[in-house]
C-alpha positions, 0 to 999 in steps of 0.5 A: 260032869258035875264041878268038883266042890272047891276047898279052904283051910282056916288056920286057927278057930279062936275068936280072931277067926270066927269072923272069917270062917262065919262068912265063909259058911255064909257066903261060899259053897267053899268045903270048910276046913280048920285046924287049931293045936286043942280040939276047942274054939268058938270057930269050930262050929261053922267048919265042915271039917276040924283037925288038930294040928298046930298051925306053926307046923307047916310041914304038917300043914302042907301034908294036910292040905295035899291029902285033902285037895285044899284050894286056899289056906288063909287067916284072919287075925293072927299073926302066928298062922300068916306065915304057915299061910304064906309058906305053903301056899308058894310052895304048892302054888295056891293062891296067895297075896303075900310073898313067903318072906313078908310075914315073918317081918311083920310079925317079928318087931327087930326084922320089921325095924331092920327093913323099914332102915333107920333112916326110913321116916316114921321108924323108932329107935331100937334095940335088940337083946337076947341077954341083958348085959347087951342093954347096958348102953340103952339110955333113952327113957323111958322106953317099951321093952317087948318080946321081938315075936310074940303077940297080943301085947303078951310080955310088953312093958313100959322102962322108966329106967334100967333097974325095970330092965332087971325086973322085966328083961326074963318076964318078956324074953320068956314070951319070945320064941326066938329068945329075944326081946327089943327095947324101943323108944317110947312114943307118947301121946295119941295112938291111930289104927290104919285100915289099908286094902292093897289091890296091885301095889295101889292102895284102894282102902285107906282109913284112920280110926283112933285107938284108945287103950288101958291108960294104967295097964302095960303094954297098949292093951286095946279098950275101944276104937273109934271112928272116925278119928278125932286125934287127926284132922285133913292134913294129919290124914295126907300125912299118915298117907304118905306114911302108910304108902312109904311102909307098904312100898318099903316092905313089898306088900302089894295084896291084901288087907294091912294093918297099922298101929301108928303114934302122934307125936312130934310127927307120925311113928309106926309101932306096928305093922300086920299084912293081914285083917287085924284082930279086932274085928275092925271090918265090922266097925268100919262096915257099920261106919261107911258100908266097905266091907274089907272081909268080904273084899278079901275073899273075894280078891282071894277066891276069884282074884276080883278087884275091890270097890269102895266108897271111900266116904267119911260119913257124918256119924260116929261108931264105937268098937267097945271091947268087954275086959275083964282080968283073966281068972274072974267069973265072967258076967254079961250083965254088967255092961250097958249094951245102950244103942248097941247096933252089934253085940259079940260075947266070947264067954258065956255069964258064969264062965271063968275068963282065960288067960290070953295076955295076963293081964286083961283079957277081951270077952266080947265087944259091942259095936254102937252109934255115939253122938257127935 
């Protein structure tokens, strides 16, 4: 009797998820399948079959994945499709590395705050408001001001003092699903990425690359990550170990790729935390880098629930992930970037064409990833 052909959905066909339904059509013999609220996306092309639901619908995600047989849902990238994700994969018994409730505290900022406690080493300061008289007593500045659910940095903006808060408390409560925003203190200085790879509560994958983002723009929009890091050295590293492992024993996260975005200042502060593949496409750096492939490695921990190995080295080169930025309603042109000693070059947009609005403010149009003198 011939094997049944197994099957995965993909939430979502942006750019975030090229990377994930890419790999699949390469490497599996899995039956692709992807859904994404509008018939467009540069994922679309390397799925076998494309449906337009929106993927916060869970209950029409299940009625999908129930007609069609599906064996795995997942996602790369996003935090909006972790808890569909999540949520639906417990409720029909599918393989999964997260517990139905994880996702919607990592994506939601006051639910994170409250669970790591304010006692927890390494939390901020913070504040949550669903109107802007309940600010009044805020008085640490300056400070960051987000929608408590949304993503990529839509709606974040630096509070010098409490007149911003009347300038920008509707902008970012308008980005919030919930109708609520958090206040937190502002952490200056150098920014990290943290790449993990939790397999059975042990960490198997640990490594720190420095974020570098749009100094005059709000919010930490990303330019570039590098590795390895040059803001930390050894002991930095045993520290923001123990942070990380802290965090992830806290939260309950015992599967699957993390993510983190951790400030250095005064000690080591988490400003996030995703229990996912981050989206920006940090496992291709970080293959380039030492040869770890974490996309690979979570499929393969997903699909067949195999262990993943590492080398774990720190090489004697150095890597960019250099994102191409643009403002959103420009006409994109690939000619005006030096691709010099590009090991890897990605466009999101074709020369010509006109640059969406994501964040508003300024948008990622492809990356490069290239080898840089020491």
């Amino acid at each position: 009797m011939d094997m049944l052909l197994k099957k995965i959905l993909i939430l979502g066909v942006g750019n975030a998820q090229v990377d994930a339904l890419k790999y699949l059509s390469e490497n599996t013999d899995f039956e692709i399948h992807a859904c994404s609220y509008i018939n467009e996306g540069a994922g679309i092309i390397y799925s076998d079959k494309f449906s337009m639901i929106n993927i916060n619908d869970t209950k029409k995600i299940s009625e999908y994945v129930k007609e069609n047989d599906i064996d795995i849902i997942y996602s790369i990238g996003s935090d909006i499709a972790m808890p569909t994700v999540a949520q639906v994969s417990d409720e029909l018994s599918l393989p999964c590395f997260l517990s139905p409730e994880l996702p919607s505290i990592c994506n939601n900022k006051h639910f994170l705050r409250a669970s790591l406690g304010v006692d927890f080493d390494g939390n901020l300061k913070f504040c949550v408001a669903e109107k802007l008289e309940q600010l009044a007593e805020w008085s640490i500045f300056p400070c960051i001001l987000k929608p408590v659910d949304s993503q990529g940095q839509r709606g974040v903006y630096k509070i010098n003092g409490k007149q911003d808060f009347e300038q920008q408390f509707e902008i970012s409560q308008s980005y919030s699903r919930s109708n609520k925003v958090i206040v937190e203190e502002f952490v200056n200085g150098p920014e990290i990425s943290v790449n993990l790879y939790m397999y059975r509560g042990q960490i198997k994958f640990f490594l720190v690359s420095d974020r570098i983002v749009f100094e005059n723009l709000p919010g930490g929009i990303i330019k570039e990550h590098h590795l390895p890091s040059a803001f930390t050295d050894d002991d930095d590293r045993v520290k923001i170990y123990d942070l990380v492992e802290r965090c992830v024993k806290k939260l309950g996260i015992s599967d699957g790729p993390v993510y983190f975005q951790i400030k250095l200042e005064n000690g080591y502060k988490v400003i996030e935390v995703a229990s996912r593949l981050d989206g920006c496409h940090m496992w291709d750096l970080i293959l380039h880098f030492c040869g770890d492939n974490l996309l690979k490695a979570t499929f393969e921990h997903l699909i067949n629930g195999k262990e993943p190995f590492f080398n774990n080295e720190l090489y004697d080169k150095r890597f960019e992930l250099n994102f191409f930025c643009e403002k959103p309603g420009v006409k994109f042109n690939r000619e005006k970037y030096d691709l010099t000693n590009a090991c890897k070059t990605v466009w999101y947009y074709s020369t010509g064409e006109i640059v969406p609005s994501v964040n508003g403010i300024m948008e990622k149009c492809g990356y490069m990833i290239r080898e840089v003198d020491k």
